[in-house]
C-alpha positions in Angstrom: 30.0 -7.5 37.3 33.9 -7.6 37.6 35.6 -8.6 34.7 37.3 -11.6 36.3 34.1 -12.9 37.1 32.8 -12.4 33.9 36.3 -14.9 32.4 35.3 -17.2 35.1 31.5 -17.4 34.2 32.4 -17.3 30.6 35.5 -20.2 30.9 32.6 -22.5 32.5 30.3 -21.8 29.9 31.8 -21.5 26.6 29.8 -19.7 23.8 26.9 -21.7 22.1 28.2 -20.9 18.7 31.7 -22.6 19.8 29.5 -26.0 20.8 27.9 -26.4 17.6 31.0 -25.5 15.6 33.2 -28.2 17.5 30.1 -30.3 16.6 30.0 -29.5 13.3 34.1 -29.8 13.0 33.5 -33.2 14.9 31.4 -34.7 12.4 33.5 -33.5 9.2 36.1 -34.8 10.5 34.6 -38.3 11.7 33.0 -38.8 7.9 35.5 -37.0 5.3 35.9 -36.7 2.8 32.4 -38.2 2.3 30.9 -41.6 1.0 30.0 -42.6 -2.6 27.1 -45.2 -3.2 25.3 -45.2 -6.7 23.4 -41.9 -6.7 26.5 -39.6 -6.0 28.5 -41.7 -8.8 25.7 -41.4 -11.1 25.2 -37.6 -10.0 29.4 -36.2 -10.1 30.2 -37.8 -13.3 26.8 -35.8 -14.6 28.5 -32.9 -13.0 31.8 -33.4 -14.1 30.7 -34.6 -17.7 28.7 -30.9 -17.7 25.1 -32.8 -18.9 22.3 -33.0 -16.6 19.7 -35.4 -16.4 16.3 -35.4 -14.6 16.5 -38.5 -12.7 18.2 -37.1 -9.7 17.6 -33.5 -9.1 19.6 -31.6 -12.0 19.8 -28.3 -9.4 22.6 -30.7 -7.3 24.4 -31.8 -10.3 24.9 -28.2 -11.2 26.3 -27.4 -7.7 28.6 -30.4 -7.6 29.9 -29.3 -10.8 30.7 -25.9 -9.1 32.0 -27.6 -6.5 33.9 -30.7 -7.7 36.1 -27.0 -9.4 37.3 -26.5 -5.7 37.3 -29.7 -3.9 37.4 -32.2 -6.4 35.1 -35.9 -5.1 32.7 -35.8 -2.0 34.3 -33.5 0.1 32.9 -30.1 -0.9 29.6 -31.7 -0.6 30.1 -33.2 1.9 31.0 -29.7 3.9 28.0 -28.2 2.1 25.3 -30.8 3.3 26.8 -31.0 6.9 27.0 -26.8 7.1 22.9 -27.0 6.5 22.5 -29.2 9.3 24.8 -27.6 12.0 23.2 -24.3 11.0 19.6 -25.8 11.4 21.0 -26.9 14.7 22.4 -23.4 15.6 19.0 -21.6 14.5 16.9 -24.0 16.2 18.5 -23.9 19.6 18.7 -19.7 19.0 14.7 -19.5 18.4 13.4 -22.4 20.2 15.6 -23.2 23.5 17.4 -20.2 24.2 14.6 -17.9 25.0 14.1 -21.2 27.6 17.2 -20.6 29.3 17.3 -24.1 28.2 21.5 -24.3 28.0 21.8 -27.8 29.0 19.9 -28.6 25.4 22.8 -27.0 22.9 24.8 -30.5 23.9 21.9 -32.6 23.6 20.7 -31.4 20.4 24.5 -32.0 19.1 23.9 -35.1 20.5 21.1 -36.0 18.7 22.8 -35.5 15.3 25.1 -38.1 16.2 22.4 -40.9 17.1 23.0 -44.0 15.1 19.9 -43.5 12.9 20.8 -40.1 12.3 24.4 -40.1 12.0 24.0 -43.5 10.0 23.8 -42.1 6.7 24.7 -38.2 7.1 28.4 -38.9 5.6 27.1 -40.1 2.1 26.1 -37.4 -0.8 22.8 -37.8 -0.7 19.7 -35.6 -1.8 17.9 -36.7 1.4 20.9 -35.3 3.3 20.8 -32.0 1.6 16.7 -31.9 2.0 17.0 -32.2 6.0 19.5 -30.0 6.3 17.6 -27.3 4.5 14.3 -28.0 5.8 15.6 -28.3 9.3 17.8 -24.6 8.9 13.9 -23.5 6.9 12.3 -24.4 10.5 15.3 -22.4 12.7 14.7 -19.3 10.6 10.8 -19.0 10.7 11.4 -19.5 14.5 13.3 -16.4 14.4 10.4 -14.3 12.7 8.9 -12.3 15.7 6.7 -9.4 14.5 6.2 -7.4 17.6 7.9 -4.4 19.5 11.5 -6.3 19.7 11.7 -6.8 15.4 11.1 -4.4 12.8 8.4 -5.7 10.3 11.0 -5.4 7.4 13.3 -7.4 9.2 10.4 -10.1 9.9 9.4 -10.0 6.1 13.5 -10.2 5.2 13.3 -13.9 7.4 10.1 -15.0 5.8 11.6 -14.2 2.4 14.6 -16.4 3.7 12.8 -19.2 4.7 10.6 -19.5 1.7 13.8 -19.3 -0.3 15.3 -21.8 1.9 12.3 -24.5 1.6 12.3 -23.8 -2.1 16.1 -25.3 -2.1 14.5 -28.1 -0.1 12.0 -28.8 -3.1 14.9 -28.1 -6.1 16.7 -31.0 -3.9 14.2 -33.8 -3.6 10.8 -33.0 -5.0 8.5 -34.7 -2.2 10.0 -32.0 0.2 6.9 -30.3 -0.9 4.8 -31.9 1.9 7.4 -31.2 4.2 7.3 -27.7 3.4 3.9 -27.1 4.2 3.7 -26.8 8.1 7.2 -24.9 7.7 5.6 -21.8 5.8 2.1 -22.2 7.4 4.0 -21.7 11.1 5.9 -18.7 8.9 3.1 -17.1 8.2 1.9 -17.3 11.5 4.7 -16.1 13.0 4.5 -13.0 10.7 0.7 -12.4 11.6 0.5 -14.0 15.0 -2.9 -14.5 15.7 -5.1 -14.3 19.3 -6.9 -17.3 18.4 -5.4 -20.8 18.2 -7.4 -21.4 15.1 -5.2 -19.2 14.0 -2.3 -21.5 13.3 -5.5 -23.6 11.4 -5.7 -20.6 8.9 -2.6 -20.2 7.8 -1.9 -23.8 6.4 -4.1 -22.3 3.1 -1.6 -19.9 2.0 1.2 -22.2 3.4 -0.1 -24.5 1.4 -0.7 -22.4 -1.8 2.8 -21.2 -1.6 4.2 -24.7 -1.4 2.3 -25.5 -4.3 3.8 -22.5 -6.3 7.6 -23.3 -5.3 6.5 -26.9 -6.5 5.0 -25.9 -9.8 8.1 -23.5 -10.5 10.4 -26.2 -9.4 9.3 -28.4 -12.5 9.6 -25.8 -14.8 13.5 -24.9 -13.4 14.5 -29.1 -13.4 13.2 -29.5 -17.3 15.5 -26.6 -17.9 18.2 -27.9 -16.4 18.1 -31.1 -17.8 20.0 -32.1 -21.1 18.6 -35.3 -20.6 15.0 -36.2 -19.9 14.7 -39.5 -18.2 10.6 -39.3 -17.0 11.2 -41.3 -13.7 7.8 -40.9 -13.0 7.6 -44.2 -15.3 8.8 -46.1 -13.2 5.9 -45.2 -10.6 3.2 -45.5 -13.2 4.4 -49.0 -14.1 5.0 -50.1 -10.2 1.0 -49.2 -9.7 -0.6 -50.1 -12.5 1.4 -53.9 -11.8 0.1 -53.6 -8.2 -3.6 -53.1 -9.7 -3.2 -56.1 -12.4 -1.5 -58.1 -9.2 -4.7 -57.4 -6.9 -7.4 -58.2 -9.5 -9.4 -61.2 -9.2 -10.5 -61.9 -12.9 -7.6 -63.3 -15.5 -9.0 -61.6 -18.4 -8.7 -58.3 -16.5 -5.3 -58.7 -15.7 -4.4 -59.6 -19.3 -6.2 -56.8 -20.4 -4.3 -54.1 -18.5 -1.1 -55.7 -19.1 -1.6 -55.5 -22.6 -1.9 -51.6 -22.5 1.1 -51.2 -19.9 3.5 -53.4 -22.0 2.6 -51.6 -24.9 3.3 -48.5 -23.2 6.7 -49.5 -22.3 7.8 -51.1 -26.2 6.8 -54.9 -24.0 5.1 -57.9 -25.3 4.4 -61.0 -23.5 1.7 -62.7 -21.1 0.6 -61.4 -17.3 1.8 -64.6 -15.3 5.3 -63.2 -15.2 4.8 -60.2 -14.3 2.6 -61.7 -11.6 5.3 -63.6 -9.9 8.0 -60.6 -10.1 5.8 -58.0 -8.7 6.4 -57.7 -5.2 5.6 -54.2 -3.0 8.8 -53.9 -2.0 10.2 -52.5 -5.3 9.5 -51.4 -8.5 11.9 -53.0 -10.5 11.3 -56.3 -9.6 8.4 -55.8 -12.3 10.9 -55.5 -15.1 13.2 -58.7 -13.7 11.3 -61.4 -15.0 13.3 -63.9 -16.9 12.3 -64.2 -19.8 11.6 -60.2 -19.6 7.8 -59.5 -20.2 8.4 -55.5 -19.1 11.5 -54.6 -20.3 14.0 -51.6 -19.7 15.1 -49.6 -22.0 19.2 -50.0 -22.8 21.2 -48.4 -20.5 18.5 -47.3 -18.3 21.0 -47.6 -15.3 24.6 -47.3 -15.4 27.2 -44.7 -15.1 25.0 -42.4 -17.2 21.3 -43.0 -16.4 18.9 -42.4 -19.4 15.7 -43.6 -17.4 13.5 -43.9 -20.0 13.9 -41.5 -22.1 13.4 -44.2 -25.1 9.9 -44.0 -25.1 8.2 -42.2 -27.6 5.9 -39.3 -27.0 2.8 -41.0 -27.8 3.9 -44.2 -25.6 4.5 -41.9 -22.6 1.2 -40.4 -22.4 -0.6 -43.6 -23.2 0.8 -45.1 -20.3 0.2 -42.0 -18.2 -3.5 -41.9 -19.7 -3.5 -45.3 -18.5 -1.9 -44.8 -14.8 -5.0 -42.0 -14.1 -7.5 -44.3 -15.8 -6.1 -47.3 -13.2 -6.4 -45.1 -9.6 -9.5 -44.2 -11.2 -11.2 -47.2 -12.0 -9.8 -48.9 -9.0 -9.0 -46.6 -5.9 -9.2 -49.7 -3.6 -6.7 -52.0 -5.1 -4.0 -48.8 -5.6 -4.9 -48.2 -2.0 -4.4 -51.8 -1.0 -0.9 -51.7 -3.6 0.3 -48.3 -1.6 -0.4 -49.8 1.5 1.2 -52.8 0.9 4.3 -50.6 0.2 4.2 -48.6 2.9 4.4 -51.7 5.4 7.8 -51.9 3.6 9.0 -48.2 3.7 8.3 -48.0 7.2 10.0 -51.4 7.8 7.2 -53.5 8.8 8.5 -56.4 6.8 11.7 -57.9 8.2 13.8 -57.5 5.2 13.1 -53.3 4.7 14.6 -50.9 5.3 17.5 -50.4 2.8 20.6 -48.9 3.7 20.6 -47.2 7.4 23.7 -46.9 7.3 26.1 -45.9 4.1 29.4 -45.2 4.7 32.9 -47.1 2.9 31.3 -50.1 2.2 28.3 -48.8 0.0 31.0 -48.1 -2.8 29.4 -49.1 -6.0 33.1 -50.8 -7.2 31.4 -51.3 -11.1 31.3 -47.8 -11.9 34.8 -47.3 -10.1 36.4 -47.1 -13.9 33.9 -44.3 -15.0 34.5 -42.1 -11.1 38.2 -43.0 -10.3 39.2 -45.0 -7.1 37.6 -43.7 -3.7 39.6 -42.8 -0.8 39.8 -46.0 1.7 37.5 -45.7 4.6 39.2 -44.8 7.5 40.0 -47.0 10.5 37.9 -45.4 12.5 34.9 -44.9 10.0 35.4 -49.2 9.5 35.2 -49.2 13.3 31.7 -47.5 13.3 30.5 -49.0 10.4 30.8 -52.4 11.9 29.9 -51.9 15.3 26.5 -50.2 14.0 25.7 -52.5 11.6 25.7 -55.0 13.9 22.2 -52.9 15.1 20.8 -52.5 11.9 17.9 -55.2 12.2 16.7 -53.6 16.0 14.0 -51.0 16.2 15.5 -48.8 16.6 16.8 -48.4 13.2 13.3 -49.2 11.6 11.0 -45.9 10.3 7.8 -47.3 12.1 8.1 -47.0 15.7 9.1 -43.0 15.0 6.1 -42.7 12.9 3.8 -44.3 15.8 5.5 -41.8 18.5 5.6 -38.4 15.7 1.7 -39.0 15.5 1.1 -39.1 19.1 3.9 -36.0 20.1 1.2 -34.4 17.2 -1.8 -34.4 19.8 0.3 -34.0 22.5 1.7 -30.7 20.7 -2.0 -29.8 19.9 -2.8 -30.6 23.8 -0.8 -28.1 24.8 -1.0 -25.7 22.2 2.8 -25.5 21.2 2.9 -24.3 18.0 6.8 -25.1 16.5 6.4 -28.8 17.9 2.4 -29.0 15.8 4.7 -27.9 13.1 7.3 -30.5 12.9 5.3 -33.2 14.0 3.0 -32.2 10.6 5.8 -31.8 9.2 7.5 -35.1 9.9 4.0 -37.0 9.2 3.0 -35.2 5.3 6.3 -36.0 4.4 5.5 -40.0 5.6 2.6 -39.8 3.4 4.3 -38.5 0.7 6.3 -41.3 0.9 3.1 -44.1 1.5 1.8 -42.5 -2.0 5.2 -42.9 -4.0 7.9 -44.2 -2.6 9.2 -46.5 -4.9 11.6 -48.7 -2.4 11.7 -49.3 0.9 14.9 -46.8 1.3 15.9 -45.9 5.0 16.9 -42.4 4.2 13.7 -41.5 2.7 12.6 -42.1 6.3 15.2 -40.0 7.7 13.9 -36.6 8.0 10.8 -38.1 10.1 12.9 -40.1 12.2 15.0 -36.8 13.1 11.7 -34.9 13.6 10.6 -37.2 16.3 13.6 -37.2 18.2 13.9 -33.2 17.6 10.2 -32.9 19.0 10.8 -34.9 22.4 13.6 -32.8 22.9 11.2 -29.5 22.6 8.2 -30.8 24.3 11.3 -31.4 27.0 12.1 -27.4 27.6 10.3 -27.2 30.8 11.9 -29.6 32.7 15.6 -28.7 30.7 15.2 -25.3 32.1 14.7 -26.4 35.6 18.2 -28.5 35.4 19.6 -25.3 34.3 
């Protein structure tokens, strides 16, 4: 082919590396230097104070003390969280819709990160954003793992050691990634032994499974290193269940009884009725809001340091943990009616969930301003687009449910036709829903987010035939 015809071919068609990088450049630029709401605060002046505690991943702290060095505020993390995305975006195109000739999808998956439910809350420092954005550049590498004629094995093994490395980060970042992670390495391992039979794929979610479990299990060991300061947030679960037990039983004495043992766990007095009025599904601390305070917590529990509840003595926090096993135990129904009852608000069933879809100038929390230093203003333009999509907020649109109806039916449809990357990420998407149904403790839209991304990621793949016909 003559070389001007090669410019010409190459002046219509720019690189694919150059459309995700404008992307990527794009969306910096659009949400810089980043937004602060009560978790970043709470995490940077950890990081800047040097003193880690456990009731946000310590692993982030420690980078955005690294970090805050360079660039000081959000916008080295904000680079950081928005690199993993963009390069899950690049790897995911390179393994999954290239070998389609499927062109015309590199500017609709850069379109998709720039969706209002996705792009909502991808310019705050968030764990959840960091979690996506390494689970999603996790799934673009095992796509790349091809252990046949055209890749060495040792390079295979090298991108398997990658992603597992990869989805650990995931885990070190937000510790329910660990259902997430599941379908990732099971399709990994696949990859690396492809198998005849379509059972195969079936197999493989054992050792997926027990490697998962490993990174998880290690993960706990690395955050109570890293912590200076343990704040047991799994408290605050414990108490949310046991209340929705002692809410959901149907003998007074009962409820008095169990109270008894959880406000003595938690350094309480006072009588059930209460706590009975507070406790609603939609949150946990509501429990600990009653006026006169019946559950109380501890001083300085929240704030511009968060101690959690690190007050408790030893033998308090196994009593109540004791008591938390002895309550699922004794009565699976009613924590199964509590859980579900939470899950209509995490997946925004109830008018008044979800939190937050989007976060961006406005989400400031002004209180701690004195502890952090003043924010930058937002922009005009990042005003502009946080009032016109706000304005959407309440549509479906932005709730979690209708992706989690259409992620469990692209599942069959991805086991229908046998498509193996799409079976992942719909599993995916739907353990790390679960997850959530099991122990969320608020109805937070970005704890939805990685689902809702998977969804609209998975019609775009199932899509590949008919994209490479319009190429």
């Amino acid at each position: 082919m003559p070389t001007a015809e090669k410019m010409a071919i190459f002046a219509k068609s720019p690189p694919i590396a150059a459309v995700f990088s404008l992307g990527f450049l794009v969306h910096v630029g659009i949400m810089y230097p980043g937004f602060m709401c009560y978790d970043a605060i709470n995490q940077i002046l950890e990081a800047r104070e040097g003193v880690f505690s456990d009731w946000h991943p310590p692993l982030m702290a420690v980078i955005w003390r690294f970090v805050d060095n360079i660039v000081p505020g959000p916008a080295g993390m904000l680079f950081l969280q928005l690199s993993l995305v963009w390069l899950g975006a690049y790897l995911v195109f390179h393994a999954f819709f290239q070998p389609y000739a499927c062109q015309a999808a590199a500017p609709l998956l850069c379109a998709l990160l720039f969706l209002p439910p996705m792009f909502g809350i991808s310019g705050a420092i968030l764990k959840d954003v960091l979690m996506w954005g390494a689970l999603f550049a996790a799934f673009g590498v095992a796509g790349h793992i091809k252990n046949n004629a055209a890749q060495s094995s040792r390079f295979a093994w090298l991108l398997f050691a990658v992603t597992i490395l990869i989805l650990w980060l995931a885990i070190l970042l937000r510790h329910n990634a660990f259902f997430a992670t599941i379908p990732i390495l099971s399709f990994a391992i696949f990859r690396l032994y492809p198998k005849n039979s379509w059972f195969g794929l079936i197999r493989v979610t054992v050792p997926g499974a027990a490697i998962a479990l490993v990174l998880f299990l290690v993960t706990g060991v690395i955050n109570n290193r890293l912590a200076d300061r343990h704040t047991y947030p799994w408290v605050a679960n414990a108490a949310f269940d046991i209340a929705g037990v002692i809410k959901r039983l149907d003998d007074r004495g009962r409820q008095q009884a169990l109270f008894d043992q959880l406000a003595a766990a938690l350094n309480s007095t006072g009588t059930v009725e209460p706590l009975l009025r507070a406790y609603t599904p939609m949150y946990w601390r509501e429990i600990f809001r009653t006026k006169p305070p019946t559950l109380e917590l501890p001083k300085n529990s929240m704030g511009s340091q968060i101690h959690g509840f690190e007050s408790l003595s030893e033998t308090q926090r196994q009593a109540l943990h004791t008591l938390w096993v002895q309550t699922i135990v004794a009565e699976p129904m009613l924590w199964l009616r509590h859980r579900f009852a939470v899950s209509k608000y995490v997946l925004g069933w109830v008018p008044e969930a979800s939190w937050s879809p989007i976060i961006m100038g406005k989400d400031f929390a002004t209180d701690l301003e004195q502890a952090y230093g003043q924010h930058p203003q937002a922009t005009k333009l990042q005003n502009y687009i946080e009032a016109e999509t706000s304005k959407w907020i309440d549509c479906w649109f932005f709730q979690p449910w209708p992706y989690f109806l259409a992620v469990n039916c692209l599942f069959f449809v991805a086991l229908f036709r046998r498509n193996p990357e799409v079976l992942c990420l719909t599993s995916s998407a739907i353990l790390h829903e679960f997850g959530l149904m099991l122990a969320a403790p608020s109805p937070d839209f970005r704890y939805s987010h990685y689902m809702i991304f998977c969804t609209l990621l998975s019609v775009l793949m199932l899509a590949r035939p008919w994209l490479a016909k319009a190429d």
